[in-house]
C-alpha positions as CSV (number, residue, x, y, z in Angstrom):
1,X,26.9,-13.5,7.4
2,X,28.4,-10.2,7.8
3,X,27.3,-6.6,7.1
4,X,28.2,-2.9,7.3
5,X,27.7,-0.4,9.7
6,X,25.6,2.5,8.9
7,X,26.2,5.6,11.4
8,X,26.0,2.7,14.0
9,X,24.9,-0.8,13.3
10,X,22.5,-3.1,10.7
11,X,19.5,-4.2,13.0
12,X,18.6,-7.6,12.7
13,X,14.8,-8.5,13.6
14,X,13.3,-5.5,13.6
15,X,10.4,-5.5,10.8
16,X,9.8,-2.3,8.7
17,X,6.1,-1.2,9.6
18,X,4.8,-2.4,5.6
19,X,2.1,-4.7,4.5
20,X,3.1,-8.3,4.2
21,X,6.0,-7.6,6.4
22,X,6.1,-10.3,9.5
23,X,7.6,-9.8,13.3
24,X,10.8,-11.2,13.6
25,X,12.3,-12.0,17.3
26,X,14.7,-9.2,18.4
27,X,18.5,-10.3,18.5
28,X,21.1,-8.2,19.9
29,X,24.2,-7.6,18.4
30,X,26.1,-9.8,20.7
31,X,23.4,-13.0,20.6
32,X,24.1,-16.0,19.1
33,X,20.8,-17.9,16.9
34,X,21.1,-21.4,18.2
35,X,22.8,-24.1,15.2
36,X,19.9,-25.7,13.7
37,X,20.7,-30.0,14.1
38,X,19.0,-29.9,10.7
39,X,18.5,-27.7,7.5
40,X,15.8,-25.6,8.6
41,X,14.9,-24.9,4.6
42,X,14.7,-27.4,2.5
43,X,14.8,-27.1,-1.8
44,X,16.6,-23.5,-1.5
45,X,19.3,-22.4,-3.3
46,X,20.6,-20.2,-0.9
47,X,23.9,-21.0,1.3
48,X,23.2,-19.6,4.2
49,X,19.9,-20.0,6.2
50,X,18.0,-16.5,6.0
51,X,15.3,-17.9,7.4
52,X,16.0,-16.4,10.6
53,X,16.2,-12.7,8.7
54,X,12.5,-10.8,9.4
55,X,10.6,-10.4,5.7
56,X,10.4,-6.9,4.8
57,X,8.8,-4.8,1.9
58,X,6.2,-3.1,0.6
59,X,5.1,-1.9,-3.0
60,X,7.8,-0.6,-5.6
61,X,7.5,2.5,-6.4
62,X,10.2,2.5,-9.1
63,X,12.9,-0.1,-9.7
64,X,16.8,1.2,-9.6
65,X,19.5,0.4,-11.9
66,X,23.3,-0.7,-11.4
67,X,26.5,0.0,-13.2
68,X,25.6,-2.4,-15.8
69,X,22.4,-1.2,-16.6
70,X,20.4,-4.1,-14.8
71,X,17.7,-4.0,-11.4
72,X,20.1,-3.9,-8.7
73,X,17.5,-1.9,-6.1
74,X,13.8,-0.5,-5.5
75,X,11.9,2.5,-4.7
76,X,9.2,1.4,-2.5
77,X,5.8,3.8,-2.1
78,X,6.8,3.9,1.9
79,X,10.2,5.8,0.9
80,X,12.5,3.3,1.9
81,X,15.6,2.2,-0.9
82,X,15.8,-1.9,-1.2
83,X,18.6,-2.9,-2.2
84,X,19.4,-6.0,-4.0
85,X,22.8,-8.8,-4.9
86,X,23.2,-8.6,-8.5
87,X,20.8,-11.0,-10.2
88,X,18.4,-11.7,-7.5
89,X,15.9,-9.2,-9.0
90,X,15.9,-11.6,-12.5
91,X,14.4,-14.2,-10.2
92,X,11.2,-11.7,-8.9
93,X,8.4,-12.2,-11.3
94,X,6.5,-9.3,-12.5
95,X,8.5,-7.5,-10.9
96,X,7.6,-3.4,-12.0
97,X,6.1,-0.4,-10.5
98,X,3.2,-1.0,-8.7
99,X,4.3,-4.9,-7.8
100,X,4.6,-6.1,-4.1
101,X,7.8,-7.5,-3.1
102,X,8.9,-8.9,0.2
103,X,12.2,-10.1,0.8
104,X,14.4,-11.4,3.7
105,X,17.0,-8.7,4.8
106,X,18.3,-6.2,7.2
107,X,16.8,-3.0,7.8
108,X,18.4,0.3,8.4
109,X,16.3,2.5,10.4
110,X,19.1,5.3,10.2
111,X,19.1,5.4,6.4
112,X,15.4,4.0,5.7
113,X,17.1,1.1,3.7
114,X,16.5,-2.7,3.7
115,X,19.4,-4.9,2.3
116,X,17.6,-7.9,0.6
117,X,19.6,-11.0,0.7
118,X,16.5,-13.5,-0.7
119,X,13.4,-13.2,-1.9
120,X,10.6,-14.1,0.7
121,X,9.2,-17.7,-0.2
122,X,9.1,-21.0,1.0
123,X,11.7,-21.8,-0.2
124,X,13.5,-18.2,-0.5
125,X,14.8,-17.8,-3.7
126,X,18.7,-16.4,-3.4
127,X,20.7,-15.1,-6.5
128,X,23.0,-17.3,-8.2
129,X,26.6,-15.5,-7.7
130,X,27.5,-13.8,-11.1
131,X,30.5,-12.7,-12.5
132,X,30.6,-8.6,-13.1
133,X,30.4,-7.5,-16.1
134,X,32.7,-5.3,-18.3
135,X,31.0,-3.4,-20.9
136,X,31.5,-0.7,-23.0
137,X,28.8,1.8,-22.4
138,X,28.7,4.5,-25.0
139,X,28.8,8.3,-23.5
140,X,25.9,10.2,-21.9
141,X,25.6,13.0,-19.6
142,X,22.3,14.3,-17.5
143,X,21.5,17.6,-15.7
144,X,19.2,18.1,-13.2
145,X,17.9,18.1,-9.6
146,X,19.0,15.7,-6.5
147,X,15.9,13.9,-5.3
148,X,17.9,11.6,-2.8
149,X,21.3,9.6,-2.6
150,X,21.4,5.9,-3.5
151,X,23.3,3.1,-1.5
152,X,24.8,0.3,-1.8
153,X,24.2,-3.3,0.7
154,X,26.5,-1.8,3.4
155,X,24.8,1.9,3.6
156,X,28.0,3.5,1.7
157,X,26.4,6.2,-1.1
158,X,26.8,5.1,-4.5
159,X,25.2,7.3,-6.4
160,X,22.0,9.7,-6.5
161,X,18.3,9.9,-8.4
162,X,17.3,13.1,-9.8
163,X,13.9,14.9,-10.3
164,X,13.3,13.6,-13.5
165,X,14.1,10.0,-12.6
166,X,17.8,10.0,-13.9
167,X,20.0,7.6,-11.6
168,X,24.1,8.6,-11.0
169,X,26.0,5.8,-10.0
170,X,29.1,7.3,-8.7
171,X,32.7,6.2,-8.0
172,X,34.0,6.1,-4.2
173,X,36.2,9.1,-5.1
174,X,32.9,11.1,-5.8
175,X,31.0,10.7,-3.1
176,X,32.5,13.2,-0.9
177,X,31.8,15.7,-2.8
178,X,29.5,18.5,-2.1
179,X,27.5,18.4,-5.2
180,X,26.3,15.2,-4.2
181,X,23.6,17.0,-1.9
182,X,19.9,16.2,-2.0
183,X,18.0,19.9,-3.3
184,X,21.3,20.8,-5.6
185,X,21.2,21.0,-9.5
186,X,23.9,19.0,-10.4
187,X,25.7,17.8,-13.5
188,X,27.4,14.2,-14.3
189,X,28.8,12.8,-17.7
190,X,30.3,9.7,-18.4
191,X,29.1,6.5,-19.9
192,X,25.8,4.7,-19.4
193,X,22.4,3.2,-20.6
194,X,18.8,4.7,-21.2
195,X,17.0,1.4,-19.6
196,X,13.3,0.6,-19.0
197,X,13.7,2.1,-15.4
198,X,15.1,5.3,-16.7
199,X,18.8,6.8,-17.8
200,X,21.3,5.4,-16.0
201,X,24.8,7.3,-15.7
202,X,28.2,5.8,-14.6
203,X,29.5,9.3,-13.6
204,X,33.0,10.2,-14.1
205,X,32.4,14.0,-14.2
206,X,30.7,15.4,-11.6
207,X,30.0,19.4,-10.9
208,X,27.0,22.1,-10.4
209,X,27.1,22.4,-14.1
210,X,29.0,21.7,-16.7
211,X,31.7,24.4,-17.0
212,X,32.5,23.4,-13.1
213,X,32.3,19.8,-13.5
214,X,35.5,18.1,-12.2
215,X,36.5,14.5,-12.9
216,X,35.9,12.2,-10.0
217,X,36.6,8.9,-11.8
218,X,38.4,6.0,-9.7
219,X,40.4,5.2,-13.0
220,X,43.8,7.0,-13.7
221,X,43.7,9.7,-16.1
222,X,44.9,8.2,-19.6
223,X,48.4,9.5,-20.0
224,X,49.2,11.8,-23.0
225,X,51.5,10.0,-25.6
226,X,50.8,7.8,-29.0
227,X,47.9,5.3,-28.8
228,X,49.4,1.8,-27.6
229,X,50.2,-0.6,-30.9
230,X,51.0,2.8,-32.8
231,X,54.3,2.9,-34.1
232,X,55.3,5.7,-32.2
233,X,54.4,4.1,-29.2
234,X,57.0,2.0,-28.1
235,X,59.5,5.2,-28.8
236,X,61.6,6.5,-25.7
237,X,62.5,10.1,-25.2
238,X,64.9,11.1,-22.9
């Protein structure tokens, strides 16, 4: 099992000061857990053994949504961001604001995150892998306040939630950018959902407001010309 750096390294074992989280022995980043003789959990679905990853957790506070419009992360009350593999949210029951959940994960005391890798159980539930979707999300644009930046499972920022709950997913060619600044008023159009957890927005322009807004999309611009299958589309001019 690997994972990301975040301005240093993932901790494994140490436990996140919430209720229902349990101690976890402390293992350096250059120890070795011993190789079990023997499947140390039995009935899970999970590949790997995450058995030895501490539980973490607390209560949501307000679940987050990915790209595609489903629960791809949390809010908990404690301030930290949890942040989930796509699907293994579907497998949480009742899961809403106000809900405990505790998962098996890493914890980032540098950015106040916990990567969730099962749910806590016996036997810890893991998420089936899942294609990614493509969809066509119609248009929608937001304007408002930066609350705080959103992450993904290595610590990278993805994205940001504003004041009035709005979440920006944003493309790796956007992140950079100085707008993306907790306390700023920001603007961000593009294409996206208004889900039960709030609007979500895949942002592909990105400014202070709209008359600065600049494109940061990782797509190439669409070049001018004739639409393709037109008949002046398969023309050449010198």
């Amino acid at each position: 099992m690997s994972c990301g750096k975040v301005a240093g390294a993932w901790i494994l074992g140490v436990t996140l000061a919430v209720p229902g989280a349990q101690a976890a022995p402390f293992l350096s980043r250059h120890a070795r857990p011993a190789t079990p003789a023997a499947p140390i959990v039995s009935g899970s679905d999970c590949v790997f053994d995450v058995s030895v990853l501490p539980v973490l957790g607390g209560t949501v506070a307000r679940l987050l949504p990915g790209t595609n419009g489903d629960v791809v992360g949390a809010l908990l009350d404690n301030g930290a961001e949890l942040v989930m593999p796509p699907g293994l949210a579907a497998l949480a029951r009742g899961l809403k604001p106000g809900a405990k959940l505790s998962v098996r994960g890493l914890w980032s005391a540098s950015e106040h995150l916990i990567r969730a890798f099962a749910l806590a159980g016996t036997p810890p539930l893991c998420a089936i892998p899942v294609p990614e979707m493509v969809t066509a999300a119609p248009p929608v644009s937001a304007q408002g306040v930066i609350e705080r930046l959103l992450h993904d499972g290595d610590g990278a920022v993805n994205g940001a939630l504003l004041k009035d709950g709005t979440v920006l997913r944003v493309p790796a060619a956007g992140v950079k950018s100085s707008d993306l600044t907790p306390g700023r008023a920001v603007y961000a159009s593009g294409a996206g959902y208004r889900t039960s957890w709030g609007l979500l927005v895949r942002v592909d322009i990105l400014g202070p407001s709209r008359a600065q807004a600049m494109r940061v999309s990782d797509e190439p611009p669409i070049p001018p010309g004739a639409a393709a299958g037109s008949p002046a589309y398969d023309e050449l001019h010198p």
